[in-house]
N, C-alpha and C positions, 0 to 999 in steps of 0.2 A: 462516667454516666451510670455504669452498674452499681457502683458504690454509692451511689448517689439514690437511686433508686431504690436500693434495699436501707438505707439508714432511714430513707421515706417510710418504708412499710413498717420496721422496726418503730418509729415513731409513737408512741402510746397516746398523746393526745390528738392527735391525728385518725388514729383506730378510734379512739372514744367519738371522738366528733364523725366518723364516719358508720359508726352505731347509732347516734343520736338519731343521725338524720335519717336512718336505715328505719327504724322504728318510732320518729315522728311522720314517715311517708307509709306505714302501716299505720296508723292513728286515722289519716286524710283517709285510706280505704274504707276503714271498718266504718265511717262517719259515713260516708256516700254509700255504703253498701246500706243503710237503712231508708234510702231514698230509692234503691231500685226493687223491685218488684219480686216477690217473695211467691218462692215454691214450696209446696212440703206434698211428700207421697209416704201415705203409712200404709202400711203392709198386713195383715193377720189370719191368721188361720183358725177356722171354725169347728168344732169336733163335737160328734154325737155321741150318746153312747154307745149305740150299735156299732161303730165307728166309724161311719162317713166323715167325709173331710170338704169343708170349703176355702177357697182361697179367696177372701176381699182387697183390692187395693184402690184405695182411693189418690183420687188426686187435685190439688186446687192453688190455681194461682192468686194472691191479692196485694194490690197497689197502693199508697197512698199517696192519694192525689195533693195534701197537701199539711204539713207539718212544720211551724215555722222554728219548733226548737230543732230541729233535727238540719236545718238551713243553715241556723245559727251553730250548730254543732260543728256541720261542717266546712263555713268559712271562716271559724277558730281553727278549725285542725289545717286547714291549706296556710292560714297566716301562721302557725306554729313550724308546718312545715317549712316555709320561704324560710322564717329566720336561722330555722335550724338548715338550711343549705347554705343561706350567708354564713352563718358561724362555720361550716366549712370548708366554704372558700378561704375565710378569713384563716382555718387554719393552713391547709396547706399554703398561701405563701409565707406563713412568718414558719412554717418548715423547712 
């Protein structure tokens, strides 16, 4: 069984297909992460000549309620995904 297990890991198409799908399930992220709700906080500091100092940071959240390529974006990346975990099952049993 130990042997068996390590010719599995050694396996190179096996490694490839379990990168595929390693970074077709980082693709599904990045697609859905433009569907959730976006922060940004910028920071600056203000200076006089005399040399007073002010510190501004702002902050603001914004949503989009509704984007349909970004839908489409990412029920291609999850149907890219699926295939690319079949292709993985697929490999490890002909491993």
């Amino acid at each position: 069984l130990q042997v068996w297990a390590q010719a599995r890991a050694a396996d190179p198409l096996l490694r490839q297909a379990a990168a595929l799908t390693g970074a077709q399930d980082a693709s599904a992220r990045e697609a859905r992460a433009a569907l959730l709700p976006q922060w940004r906080l910028q920071s600056s500091e203000l200076r006089e000549t005399g040399g007073a100092r002010w510190n501004a940071t702002t902050s603001s959240i914004s949503q989009t309620l509704f984007d349909l390529a970004a839908l489409r974006e990412l029920d291609a990346s999850r149907s890219l995904a699926s295939a690319q975990g079949a292709r993985l099952i697929a490999a490890e049993q002909s491993a």
